[in-house]
N, C-alpha and C positions, 0 to 999 in steps of 0.2 A: 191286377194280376194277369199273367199270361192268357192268351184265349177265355178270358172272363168280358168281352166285349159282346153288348147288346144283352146281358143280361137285367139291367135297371129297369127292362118293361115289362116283366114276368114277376110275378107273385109270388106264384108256389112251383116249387122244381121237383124234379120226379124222385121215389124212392131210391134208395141205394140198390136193392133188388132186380124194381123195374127198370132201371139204366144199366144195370150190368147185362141184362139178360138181351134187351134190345142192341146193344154195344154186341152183343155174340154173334145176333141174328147177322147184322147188317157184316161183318170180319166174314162170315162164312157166305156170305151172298157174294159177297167181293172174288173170295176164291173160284165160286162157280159151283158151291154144289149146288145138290137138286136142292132146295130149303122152300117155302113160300117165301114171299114176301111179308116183309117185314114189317108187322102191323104191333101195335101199341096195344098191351092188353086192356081190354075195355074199363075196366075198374081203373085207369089208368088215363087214358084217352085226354078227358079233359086237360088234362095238366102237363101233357108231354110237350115239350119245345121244338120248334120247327129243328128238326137234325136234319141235315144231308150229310150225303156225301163227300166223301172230302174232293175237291176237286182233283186231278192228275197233274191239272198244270202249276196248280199253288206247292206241289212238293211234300214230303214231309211223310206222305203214308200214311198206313193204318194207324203206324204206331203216335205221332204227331197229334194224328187224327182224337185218337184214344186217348193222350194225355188232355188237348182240349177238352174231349167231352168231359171226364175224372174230373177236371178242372170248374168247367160248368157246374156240374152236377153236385160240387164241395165247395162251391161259395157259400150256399146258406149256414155253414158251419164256421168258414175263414170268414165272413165280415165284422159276427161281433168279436173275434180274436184281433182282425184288422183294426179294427177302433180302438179294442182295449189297447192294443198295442201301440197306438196311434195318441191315445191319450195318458200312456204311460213315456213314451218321447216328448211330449209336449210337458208333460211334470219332471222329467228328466232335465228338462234344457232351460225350465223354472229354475230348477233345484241348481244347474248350472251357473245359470247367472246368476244366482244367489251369492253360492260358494266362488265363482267369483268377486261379484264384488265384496266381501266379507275378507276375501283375499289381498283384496286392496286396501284394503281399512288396516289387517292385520301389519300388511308391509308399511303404511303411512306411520303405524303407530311403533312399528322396530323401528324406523326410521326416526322417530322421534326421540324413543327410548336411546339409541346411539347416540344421536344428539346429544340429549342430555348427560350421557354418561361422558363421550368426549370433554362437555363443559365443566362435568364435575371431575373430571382428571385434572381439568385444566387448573381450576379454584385450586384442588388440593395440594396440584405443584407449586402456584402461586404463595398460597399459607404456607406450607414447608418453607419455602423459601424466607417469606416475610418472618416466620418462626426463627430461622437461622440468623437471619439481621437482625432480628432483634434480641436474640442471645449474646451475640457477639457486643451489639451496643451494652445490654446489662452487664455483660463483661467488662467491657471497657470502662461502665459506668462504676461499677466495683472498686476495678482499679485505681481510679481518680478521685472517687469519694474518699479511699484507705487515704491514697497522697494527701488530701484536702482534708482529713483531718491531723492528719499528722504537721500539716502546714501551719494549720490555724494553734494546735499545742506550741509551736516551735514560736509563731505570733503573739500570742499569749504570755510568756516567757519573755520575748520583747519588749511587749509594751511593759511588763512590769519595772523591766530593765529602765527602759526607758523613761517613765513616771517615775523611777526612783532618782536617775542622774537629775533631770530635771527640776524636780524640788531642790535637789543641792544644788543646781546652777543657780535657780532662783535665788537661793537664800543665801547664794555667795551675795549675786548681785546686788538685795536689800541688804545687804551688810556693808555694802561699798567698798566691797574689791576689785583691786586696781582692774577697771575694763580692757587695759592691751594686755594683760597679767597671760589672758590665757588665750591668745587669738594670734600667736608667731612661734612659728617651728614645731617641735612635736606635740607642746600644748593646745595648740590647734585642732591637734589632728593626723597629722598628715601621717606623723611617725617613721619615716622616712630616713634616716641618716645619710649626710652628705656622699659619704663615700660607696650610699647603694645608688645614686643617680642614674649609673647606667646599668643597671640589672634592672629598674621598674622601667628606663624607657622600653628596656626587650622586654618587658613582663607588657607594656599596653602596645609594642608591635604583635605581638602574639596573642592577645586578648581582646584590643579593644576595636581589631578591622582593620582594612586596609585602610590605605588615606583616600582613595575616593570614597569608598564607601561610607566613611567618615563624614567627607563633605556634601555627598546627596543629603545624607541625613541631616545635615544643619541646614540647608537652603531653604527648608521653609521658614526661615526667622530672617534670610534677607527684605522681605518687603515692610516687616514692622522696624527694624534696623534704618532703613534706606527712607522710612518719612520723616525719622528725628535727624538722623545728622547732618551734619553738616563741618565745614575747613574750622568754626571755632569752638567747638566742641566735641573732642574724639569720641571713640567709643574706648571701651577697656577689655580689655577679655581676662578674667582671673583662671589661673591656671590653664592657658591655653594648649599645653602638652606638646603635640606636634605639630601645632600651628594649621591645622585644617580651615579653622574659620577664622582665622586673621588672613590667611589666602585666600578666603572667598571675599571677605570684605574690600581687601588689595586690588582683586579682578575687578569687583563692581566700583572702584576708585572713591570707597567711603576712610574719612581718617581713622586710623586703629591701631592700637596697642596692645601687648600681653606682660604679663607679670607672670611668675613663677618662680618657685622658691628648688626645682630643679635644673642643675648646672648644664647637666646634658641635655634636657630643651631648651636651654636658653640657645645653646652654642649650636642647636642643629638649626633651630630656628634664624642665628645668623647665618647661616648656610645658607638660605632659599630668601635672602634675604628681608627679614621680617622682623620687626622691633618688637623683639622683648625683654625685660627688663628684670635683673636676680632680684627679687624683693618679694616680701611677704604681702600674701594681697590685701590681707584688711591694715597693717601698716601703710601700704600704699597708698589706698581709699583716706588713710588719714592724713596724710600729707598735704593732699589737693582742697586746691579753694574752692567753700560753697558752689556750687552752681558751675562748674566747668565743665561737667561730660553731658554727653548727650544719652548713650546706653554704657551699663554695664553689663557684662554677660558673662555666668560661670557653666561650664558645660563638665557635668562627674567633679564638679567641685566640694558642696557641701556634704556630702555623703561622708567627706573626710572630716569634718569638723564638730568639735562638741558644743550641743548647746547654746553656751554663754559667744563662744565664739561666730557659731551661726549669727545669731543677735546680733554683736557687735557689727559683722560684715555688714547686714540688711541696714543697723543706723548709719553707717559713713554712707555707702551706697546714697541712701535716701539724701544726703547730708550734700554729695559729689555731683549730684546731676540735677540739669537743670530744670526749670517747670517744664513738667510734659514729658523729660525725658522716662526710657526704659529701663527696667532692670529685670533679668530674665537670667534665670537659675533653671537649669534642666539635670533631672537626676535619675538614680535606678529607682523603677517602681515597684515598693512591695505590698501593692493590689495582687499583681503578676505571683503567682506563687511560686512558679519556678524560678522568677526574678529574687524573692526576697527568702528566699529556701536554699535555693543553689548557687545561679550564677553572682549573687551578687558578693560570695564571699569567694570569687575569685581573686578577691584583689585585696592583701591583707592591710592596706591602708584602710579601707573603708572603716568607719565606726559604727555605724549602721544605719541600717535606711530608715527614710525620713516618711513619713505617713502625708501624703498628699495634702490633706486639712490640715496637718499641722503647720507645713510650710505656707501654705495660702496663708495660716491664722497669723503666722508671723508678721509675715508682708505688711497685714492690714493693720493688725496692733502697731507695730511701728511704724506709721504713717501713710502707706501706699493707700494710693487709692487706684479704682477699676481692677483689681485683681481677680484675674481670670486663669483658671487650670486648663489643661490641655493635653489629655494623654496622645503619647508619640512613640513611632515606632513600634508599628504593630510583629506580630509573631508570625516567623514565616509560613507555620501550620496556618490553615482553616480552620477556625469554629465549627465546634460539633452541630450536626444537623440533625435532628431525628425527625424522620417520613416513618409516619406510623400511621394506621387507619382512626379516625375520628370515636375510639372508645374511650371507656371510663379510665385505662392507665396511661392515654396518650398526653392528657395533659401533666398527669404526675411529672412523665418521662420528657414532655420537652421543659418544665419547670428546673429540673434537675442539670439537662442541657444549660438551661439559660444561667443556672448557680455555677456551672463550670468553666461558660463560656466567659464569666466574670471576675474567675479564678484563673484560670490558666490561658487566657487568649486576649485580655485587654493589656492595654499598650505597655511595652518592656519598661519606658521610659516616663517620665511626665514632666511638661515644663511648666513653671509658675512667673506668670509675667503680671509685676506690677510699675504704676506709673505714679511718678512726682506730681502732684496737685498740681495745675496750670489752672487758672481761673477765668484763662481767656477759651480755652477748651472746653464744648459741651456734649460730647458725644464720647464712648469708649472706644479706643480700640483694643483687636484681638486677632488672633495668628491669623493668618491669610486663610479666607474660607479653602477649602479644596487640598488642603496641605496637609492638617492635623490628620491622623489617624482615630474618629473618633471610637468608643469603643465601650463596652456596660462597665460602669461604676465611674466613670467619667464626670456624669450630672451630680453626682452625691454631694450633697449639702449639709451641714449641721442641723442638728434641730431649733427650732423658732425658739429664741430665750422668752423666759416667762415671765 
């Protein structure tokens, strides 16, 4: 405190009384009156502090003068206020740092709290979203369930169809009627009348693709083609149409033929110069001696033919080619439900489509051996994918995928290629790996007989 120096070696300090009264004496001696001099009242004496005068050259006055002494003389009152107050700053500046740091804790933990609600905004947009895809999927999954049953009623109604011609084809055959009786002209199938020739050639430019696009799609049966033939053994094409894969076989310079019982293929295909020939094809097949072809090939052929005449085709066939040679039938698949529901009655020739196992089962019953299916020509959509998080309805939901992906996305087409017993042959062959389209319900087998 101001003028409180050298008081720390004094004990006890003078009355308030005795300090004013001496403080008067010594103001009025300054002035110059007549006063004594300025003595200390004796009851007093001990305890009074050396006072002077204030010096002239230090400045300041009586009055300077007079607040030091006030000053002196009111320490013993200010020191324990000094300390309280001194240890009331000091719990001040505790209680400071406290409530700072407690300040920091609070900030660390909004900061956290932010955090976390940021990430839970985030999650929640994320769900919504995954909520929305997966609406959309059950939607979609809805909608293809209703199709896929109505595909499978309309299947149904088929096969009964089917099992019913059947047993009559059958039981013509054990009756021993005439087997070419029903395998030429619209017995066959085909149904067709001469004079609509050129309305179904425009009905399969308009349906069945263009001609390349035709012939990509056959090229994966040149390399099983190109290991049997050979200059003494053509190949045959039954119903070759517009001649796409008798000009692939032409390019790759293997021998080849078509048959067709339509006028206006024949005649376009002598256009582009390609040998084909007006004749009924299982007629034809009956014509030729044992063992003279190498492959026979029907591309959208038997789809047109009934039963008995299927049959009859597969035994000349067998009958025509030589050991080892191929025979390879490629038709519309009604695995494919919008194959065997929709497009496949674009074409009112067709009789109806043929059940994958069933044409295999032919092949083998009448004599082929190595018969191998092969779905082709996949759909130009994608298979459904469902990304769902790993719960209890995610397998339900890609199960239901995988039912659809087996219904509406395996291959349009599928070919059955069987081979003439060769007994010098000991290995199978089968479509060129990397070619086929493989696709779910492809591997499907009969069950184990008992």
């Amino acid at each position: 405190m101001p003028g409180g120096e050298g008081f720390e070696e004094h004990d006890e300090l003078l009355s308030h009384e005795a300090a004013v009264e001496l403080v008067r004496k010594r103001a009025s001696a300054e002035r110059g009156d007549s006063e004594p001099d300025v003595v200390a009242p004796s009851a007093h004496r001990e305890r009074l502090l050396p006072f002077t005068l204030p010096d002239p050259n230090l400045g300041g006055g009586p009055r300077a003068f007079l607040k030091r002494s006030v000053a002196r003389l009111t320490r013993w009152q200010t020191l324990p206020l000094l300390r309280q107050l001194n240890e009331v700053r000091v719990e001040h500046h505790e209680r400071l740092a406290a409530l700072e740091a407690r300040s920091q804790e609070l900030k660390q933990a909004f900061d956290r709290v932010d955090r976390e609600a940021e990430e839970l905004a985030d999650q929640h947009l994320r769900t919504s979203q995954l909520a929305a895809s997966l609406e959309a999927v059950k939607q979609t999954l809805d909608q293809r369930l209703d199709d896929l049953r109505g595909g499978l009623s309309w299947l149904n109604h088929l096969r009964a169809e089917d099992r019913a011609e059947l047993t009559s084809a059958l039981a013509r055959i054990r009756a021993g009627a005439e087997p070419g009786a029903a395998a030429s002209g619209e017995a066959a199938g085909t149904d067709c009348p001469a004079h609509l020739d050129a309305f179904y050639e425009a009905h399969q430019e308009r349906f069945r693709g263009s001609r390349e696009f035709v012939r990509r799609r056959l090229e994966i049966y040149l390399p099983q083609v190109q290991s049997v033939a050979g200059a003494d053994h053509p190949v045959v094409d039954l119903g070759p149409g517009r001649g796409e894969w008798l000009a692939l076989l032409r390019d790759r310079g293997i021998a080849a033929y078509g048959v067709d019982v339509n006028s206006s293929f024949v005649a376009g295909a002598a256009e582009i110069g390609l040998d084909v020939r007006h004749q009924d094809a299982v007629e034809h097949l009956r014509s030729l001696p044992d063992g003279s072809l190498a492959a026979v090939t029907a591309f959208h052929l038997v789809e047109h033919l009934s039963p008995a005449a299927l049959i009859e085709l597969v035994d000349n066939a067998l009958r025509a080619l030589r050991p080892g040679g191929l025979l390879i039938l490629e038709t519309p698949n009604p695995l494919n439900l919008k194959v065997g529901a929709a497009s496949f009655h674009l074409d009112p020739t067709h009789v109806r489509p043929i059940h994958p196992l069933f044409l295999e089962f032919v092949l083998e019953n009448r004599g082929f051996a190595e018969v191998r299916t092969a779905m082709v020509n996949a759909p130009g959509e994608p298979p459904l994918e469902v990304a769902v998080s790993p719960d209890a309805s995610s397998g339900t939901l890609s199960r239901v995928a995988e039912l659809l992906n087996e219904a509406f996305f395996v291959g349009m087409d599928y070919a059955v290629v069987g081979r003439r017993a060769d007994p010098s042959r000991e290995t199978a062959g089968s479509l060129e790996a990397g070619h086929t389209e493989p696709a779910a319900g492809a591997g499907r087998q009969p069950p184990e007989p008992k």
